[in-house]
N, C-alpha and C positions, 0 to 999 in steps of 0.2 A: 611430569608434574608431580612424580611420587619420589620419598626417597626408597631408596634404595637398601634394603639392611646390611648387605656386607657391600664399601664404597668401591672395592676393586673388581671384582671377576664378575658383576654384571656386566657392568658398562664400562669399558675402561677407558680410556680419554684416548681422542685419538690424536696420530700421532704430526698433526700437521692440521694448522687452521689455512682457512678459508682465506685468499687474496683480498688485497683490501677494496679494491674494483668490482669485487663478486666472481671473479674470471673463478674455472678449476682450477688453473694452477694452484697446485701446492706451496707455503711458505713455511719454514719451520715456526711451531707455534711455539710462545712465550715461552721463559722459561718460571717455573712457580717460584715465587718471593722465596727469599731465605725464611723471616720470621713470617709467619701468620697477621694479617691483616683484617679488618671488614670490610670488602669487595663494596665496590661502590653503588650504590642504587640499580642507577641502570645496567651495569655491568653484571649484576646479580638480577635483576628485572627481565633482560633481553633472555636467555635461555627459557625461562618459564612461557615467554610471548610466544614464544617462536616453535617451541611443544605444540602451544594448544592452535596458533594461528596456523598447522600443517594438521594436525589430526581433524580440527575442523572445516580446514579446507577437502583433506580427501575423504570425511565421513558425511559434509553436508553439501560439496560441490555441486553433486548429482541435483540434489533438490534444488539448489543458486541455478544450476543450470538448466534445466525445466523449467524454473520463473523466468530466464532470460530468456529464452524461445519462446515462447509462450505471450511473454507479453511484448516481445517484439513485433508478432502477429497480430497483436490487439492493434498495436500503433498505427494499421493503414484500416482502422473501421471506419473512422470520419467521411476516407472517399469510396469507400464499400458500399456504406449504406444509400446516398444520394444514385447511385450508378444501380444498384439491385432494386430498390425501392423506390424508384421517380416515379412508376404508375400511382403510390399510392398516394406517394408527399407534394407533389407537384401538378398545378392547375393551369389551365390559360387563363389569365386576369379578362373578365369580361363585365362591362356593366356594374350596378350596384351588389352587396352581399345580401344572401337571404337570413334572416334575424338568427342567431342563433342560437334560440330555443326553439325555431325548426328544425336546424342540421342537430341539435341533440336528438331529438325526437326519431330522425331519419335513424339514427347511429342506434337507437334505443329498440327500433323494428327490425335491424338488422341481427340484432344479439339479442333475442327476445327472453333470455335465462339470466343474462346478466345484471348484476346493480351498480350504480352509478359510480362512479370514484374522482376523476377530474374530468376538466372539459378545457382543451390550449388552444383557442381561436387561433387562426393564421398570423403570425409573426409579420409577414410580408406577401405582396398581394397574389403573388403564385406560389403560397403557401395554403397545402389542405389544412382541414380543421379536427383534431385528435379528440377522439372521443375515448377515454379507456372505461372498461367493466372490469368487476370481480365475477367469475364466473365460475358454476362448479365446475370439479375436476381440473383445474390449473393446479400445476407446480405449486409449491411454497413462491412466494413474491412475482409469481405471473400474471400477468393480467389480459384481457385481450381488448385492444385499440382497434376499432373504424375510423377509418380516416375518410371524411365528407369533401366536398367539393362546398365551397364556402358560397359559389354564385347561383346556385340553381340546385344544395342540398340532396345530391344525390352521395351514395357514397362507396365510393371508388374500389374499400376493399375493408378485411380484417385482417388483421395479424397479431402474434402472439408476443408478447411484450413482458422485459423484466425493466421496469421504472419506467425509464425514456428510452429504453435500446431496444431498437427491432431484433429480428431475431439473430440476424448472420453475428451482431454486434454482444448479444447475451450470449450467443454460443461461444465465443471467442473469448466473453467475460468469466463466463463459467468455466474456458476450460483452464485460464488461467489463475482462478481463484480454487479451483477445486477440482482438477482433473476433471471434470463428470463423474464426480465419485460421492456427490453429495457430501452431507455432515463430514464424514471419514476424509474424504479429500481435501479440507479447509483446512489439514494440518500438516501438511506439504507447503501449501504457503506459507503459513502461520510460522514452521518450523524454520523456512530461510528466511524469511524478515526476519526472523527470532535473533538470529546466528549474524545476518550481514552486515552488519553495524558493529559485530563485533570483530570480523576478518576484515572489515576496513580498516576500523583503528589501530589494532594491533598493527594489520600491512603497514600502515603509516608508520608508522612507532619505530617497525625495526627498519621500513626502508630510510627513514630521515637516520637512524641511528649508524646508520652502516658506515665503517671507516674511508674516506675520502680524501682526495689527495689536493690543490690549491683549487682546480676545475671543479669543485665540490659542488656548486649551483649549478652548473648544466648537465651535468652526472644524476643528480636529484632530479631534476624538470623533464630531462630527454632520455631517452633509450641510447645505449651508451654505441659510439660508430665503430667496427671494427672488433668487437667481443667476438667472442664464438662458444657455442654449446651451451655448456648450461648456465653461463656467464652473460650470455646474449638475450636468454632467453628472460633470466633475472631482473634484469636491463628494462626489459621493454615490461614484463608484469609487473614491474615497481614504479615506471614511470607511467604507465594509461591506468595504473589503480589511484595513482597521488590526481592525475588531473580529472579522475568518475570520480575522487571521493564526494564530494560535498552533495553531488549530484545521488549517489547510491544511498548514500545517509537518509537523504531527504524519501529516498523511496523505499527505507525501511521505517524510517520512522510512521510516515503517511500509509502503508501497509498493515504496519502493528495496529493502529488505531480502529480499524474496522474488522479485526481478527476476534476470531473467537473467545479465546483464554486471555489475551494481553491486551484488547479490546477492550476487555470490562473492567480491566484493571485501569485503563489509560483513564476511562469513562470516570471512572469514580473518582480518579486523582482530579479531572478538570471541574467534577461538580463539587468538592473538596475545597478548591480554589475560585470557585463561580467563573470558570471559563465551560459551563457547556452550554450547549446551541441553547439559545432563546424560542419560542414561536410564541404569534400574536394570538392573545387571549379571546376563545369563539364565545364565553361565553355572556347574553344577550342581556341587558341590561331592563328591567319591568319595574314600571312603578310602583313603590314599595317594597321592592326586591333588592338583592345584593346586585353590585353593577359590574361590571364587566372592571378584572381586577387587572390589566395592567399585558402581563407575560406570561404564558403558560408553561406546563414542566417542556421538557424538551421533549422534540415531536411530537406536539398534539395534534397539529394537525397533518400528521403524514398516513395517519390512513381512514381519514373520514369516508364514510359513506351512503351517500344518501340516496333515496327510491327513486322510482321514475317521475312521482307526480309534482317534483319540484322543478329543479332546473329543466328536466325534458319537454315540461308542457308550459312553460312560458308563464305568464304570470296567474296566479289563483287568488283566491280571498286571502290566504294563507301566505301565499310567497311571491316577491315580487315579478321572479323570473331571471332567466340567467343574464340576459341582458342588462336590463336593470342595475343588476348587481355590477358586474362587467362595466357599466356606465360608473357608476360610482367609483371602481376603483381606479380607472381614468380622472377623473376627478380629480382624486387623491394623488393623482401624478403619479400611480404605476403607470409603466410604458413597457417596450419590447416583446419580448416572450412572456406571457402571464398564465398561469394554471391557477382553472378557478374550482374548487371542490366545495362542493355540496354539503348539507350539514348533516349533523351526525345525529339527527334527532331534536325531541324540543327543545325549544331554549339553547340553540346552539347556532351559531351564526354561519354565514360562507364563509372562505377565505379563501382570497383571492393573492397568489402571489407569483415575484417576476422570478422568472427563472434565464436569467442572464449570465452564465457560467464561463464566459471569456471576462480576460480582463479591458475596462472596470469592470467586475462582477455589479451585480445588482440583485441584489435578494430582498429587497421590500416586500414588505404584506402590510395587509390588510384585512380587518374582519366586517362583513355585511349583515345588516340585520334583515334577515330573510320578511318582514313584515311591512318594512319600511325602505328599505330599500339606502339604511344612513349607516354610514362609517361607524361602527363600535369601536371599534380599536386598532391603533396602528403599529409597527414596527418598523425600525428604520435598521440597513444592515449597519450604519454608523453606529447602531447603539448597542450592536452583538460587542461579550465581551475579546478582548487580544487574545482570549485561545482560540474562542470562538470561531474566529476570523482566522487564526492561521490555521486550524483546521479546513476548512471553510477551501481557504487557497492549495493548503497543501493536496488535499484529496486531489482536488480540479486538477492542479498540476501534473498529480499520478496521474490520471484519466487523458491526458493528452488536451483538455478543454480550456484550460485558464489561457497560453499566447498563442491559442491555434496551431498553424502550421508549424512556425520554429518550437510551439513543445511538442511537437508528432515528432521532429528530428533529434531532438533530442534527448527524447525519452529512447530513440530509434539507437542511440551512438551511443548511453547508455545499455542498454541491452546490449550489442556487439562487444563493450567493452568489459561486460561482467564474463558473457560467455568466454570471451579471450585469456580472462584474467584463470579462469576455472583452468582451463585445457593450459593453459602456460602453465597453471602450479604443477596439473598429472603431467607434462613431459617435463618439468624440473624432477619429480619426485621417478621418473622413468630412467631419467637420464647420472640419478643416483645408485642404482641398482648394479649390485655387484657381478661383471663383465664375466669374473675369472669361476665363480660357482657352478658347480651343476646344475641341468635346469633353469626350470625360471626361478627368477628372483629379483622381488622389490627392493626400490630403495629404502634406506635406511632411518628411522624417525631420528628426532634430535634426541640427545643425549636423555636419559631418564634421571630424578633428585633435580630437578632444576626448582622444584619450592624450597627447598632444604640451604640455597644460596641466598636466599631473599630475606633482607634482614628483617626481625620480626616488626619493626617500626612500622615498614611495608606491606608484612606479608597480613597482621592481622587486619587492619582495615581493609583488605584488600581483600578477604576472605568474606567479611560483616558485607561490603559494596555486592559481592557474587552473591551470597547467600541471599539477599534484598533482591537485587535485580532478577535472581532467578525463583524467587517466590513470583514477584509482579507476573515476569514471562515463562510462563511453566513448561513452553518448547524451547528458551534454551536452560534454565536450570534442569529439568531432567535429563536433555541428553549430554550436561556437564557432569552429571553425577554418572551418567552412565559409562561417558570416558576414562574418568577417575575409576569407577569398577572394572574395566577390560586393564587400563594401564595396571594396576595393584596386581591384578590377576594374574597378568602378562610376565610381572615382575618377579611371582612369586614361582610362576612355572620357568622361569630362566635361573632362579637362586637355585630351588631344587635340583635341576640338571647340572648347574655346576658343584654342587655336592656332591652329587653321585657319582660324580665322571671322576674314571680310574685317572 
């Protein structure tokens, strides 16, 4: 991607291109125009692609490859945790349910240090009833859940909980989002979402560009029959990366978005745009007072936390009780999965909301006036804005949660396929490596000066787009600036030695 200062005895062109099917065989390459020309767009575009879509593939592989493993393993939590965890989540349906501002209560003498944070009545009727605390000494976003027995309030167990995933399922989340390396680990992820979106499009780029012969669409679609080496191999990484793209895209995009550095950048472009999350407005309407305004900032209500002596002990002079409330947002036609959190203090309402994360999704809320026990304010997911909601979809889809099982498998065929695509590119780049040398020795990167072809029509905007995007994503603009440093460097200790050589 650098030029070159003298154009001959760095790199000198070799002496035979590439087959137009991708095979090794050698063909003699073009012969160079008589007069001077300006090389055509893509013809001066493909070289510089094909630099950075190989330096990036073999400097960021390793880290593509650890997200692939890794959340391949996440993809069978759903039947992990029913199977390790049935003592705690699963009841014999018997008789009527005990109210539940007693199974709080049960859940509340259980964890006697802890303070209150949600409360998710049983979904279904051999479903426990989740009680989670904040409790000292937890992790950063740990909490710990008792899970009650909905018919006779006893409570079955604890466990140590990040949001809604037990633990086998946060271990698996953790190890995939950050190694177990805390803060420092989040940029391992960070770094291949950064990058993967950009070894797709490029892959795409040059595999649609590649010279083909009439068979040109099943060439492009399939892994070509009958190739061998590194021609075979080409074949098949260029065909299962065209049919993962849209799928890999979606799971860098949905990745970036809750990443640390490009996270907050995503964040502020969608508040920018008034696509970010909505939540219904907790606060409680008093006569004479300001009323309850509508829609609060984003997540107000995700980490409310209220004492024991509200929802836990059922109704008071002061609060109507969980129930109560719970009644009311039935009412209001929540249904399904519902998590009802406690307030956060005076003047601050419940909120009660559905947590239905297959599709239809179902994210209604609702806020309760802890006094009266009346609807304050509602939220409908119809009324989140279009970013809202494809965030909203796209996370779910990463998580394997939005079409159930066919997204476990395919989140599952994904993973296989990035891993494949990884290890295809290192034994394409193996199977470059010159035979006849001493020792070992690597293949050979694509030619160097490949920005120096690009006309500048192209090359500036196209510098202004990098420069942009890699401010937004500072895991892939810094390790593009850092490539650009090793290549210039690489460049200058190869010019040197051919000066000095007798």
């Amino acid at each position: 991607m650098t030029r070159p200062a003298d154009p001959g005895p760095a790199d000198p062109p070799p002496a035979t291109a590439p087959a137009p099917d991708g095979d090794t065989a050698p063909v003699p390459a073009p012969a160079a125009p008589e007069s001077p020309e300006t090389p055509g767009t893509w013809s001066a575009l493909r070289p510089l692609l094909l630099r950075l879509h190989f330096y990036a593939g073999v400097l960021i592989g390793p880290f593509l490859l650890v997200a692939a493993l890794t959340g391949l393993a996440y993809t069978i939590t759903p039947q992990l945790e029913p199977a390790l965890y049935a003592h705690e989540l699963s009841v014999t349906p018997r008789g009527d349910r005990e109210p539940l501002a007693r199974q709080v209560a049960a859940a509340e003498r259980a964890v006697p240090d802890g303070t209150l944070v949600s409360v998710t009545p049983p979904p279904g009727a051999d479903d426990s009833t989740r009680v989670v605390f904040d409790e000292p000494g937890l992790r950063e976003g740990y909490t710990t859940t008792a899970f009650v027995d909905p018919y006779d309030a006893e409570v079955l167990g604890t466990l140590e909980t990040f949001g809604q995933w037990l633990p086998v399922r946060a271990w698996l989340d953790e190890l995939h989002r950050t190694l177990h390396l805390g803060e420092f680990g989040r940029h391992y992820s960070e770094l291949a979402a950064s990058w993967l979106w950009v070894e797709i499009l490029a892959g795409l780029a040059l595999w649609a560009g590649l010279p083909r012969n009439r068979r040109r669409l099943r060439r492009v679609l399939l892994p070509r029959r009958g190739a061998k080496g590194r021609g075979r191999t080409l074949s098949w990484h260029g065909a299962v990366g065209l049919w993962a793209a849209v799928g890999l895209l979606g799971l860098s995009a949905t990745g970036l978005s809750w990443s640390a550095y490009a996270g907050t950048s995503i964040g502020a472009l969608k508040d920018s745009l008034d696509g970010g999350t909505p939540a219904v407005s907790t606060a409680v309407p008093r006569p004479g007072g300001d009323g309850a305004d509508g829609h609060g900032a984003d997540g107000d209500h995700a980490g409310h936390q209220g004492s024991h002596g509200g929802a836990g002990s059922g109704a008071t002079g002061d609060d109507v009780g969980v129930d109560a409330v719970l009644a009311a947002a039935h009412g209001a036609g929540l249904r399904g999965t519902v998590v009802v959190t406690p307030p956060d203090g005076p003047g601050s309402a419940y909120v009660v909301a559905e947590n239905t994360r297959s599709w239809p999704e179902r994210q209604d809320s609702v806020a309760v006036d802890p006094a009266t026990g009346e609807v304050t304010a509602t939220l409908d997911f119809d009324e989140y804005p279009l970013l809202a909601k494809l965030t909203t979809w796209g996370i779910d889809a990463h998580m394997g949660l939005l079409f159930g099982l066919p997204n476990q498998i395919a989140l599952a065929l994904l993973a296989l396929a990035l891993t494949a695509m990884v290890l295809w590119g290192y034994r394409m780049w193996w199977l470059r490596r010159p035979t006849r040398a001493p020792g070992a020795a690597l293949g050979r990167a694509p030619a160097r000066g490949a920005w120096a072809r690009v006309p500048g029509r192209v090359l500036a905007p196209t510098v202004v787009v990098l420069a942009f995007v890699g401010y937004q994503l500072p895991l892939f603009g810094l390790p593009l600036v850092a490539f650009l440093a090793v290549d210039l460097a690489v460049g200058a200790v190869r010019r040197r030695g051919t000066r000095v050589a007798p």
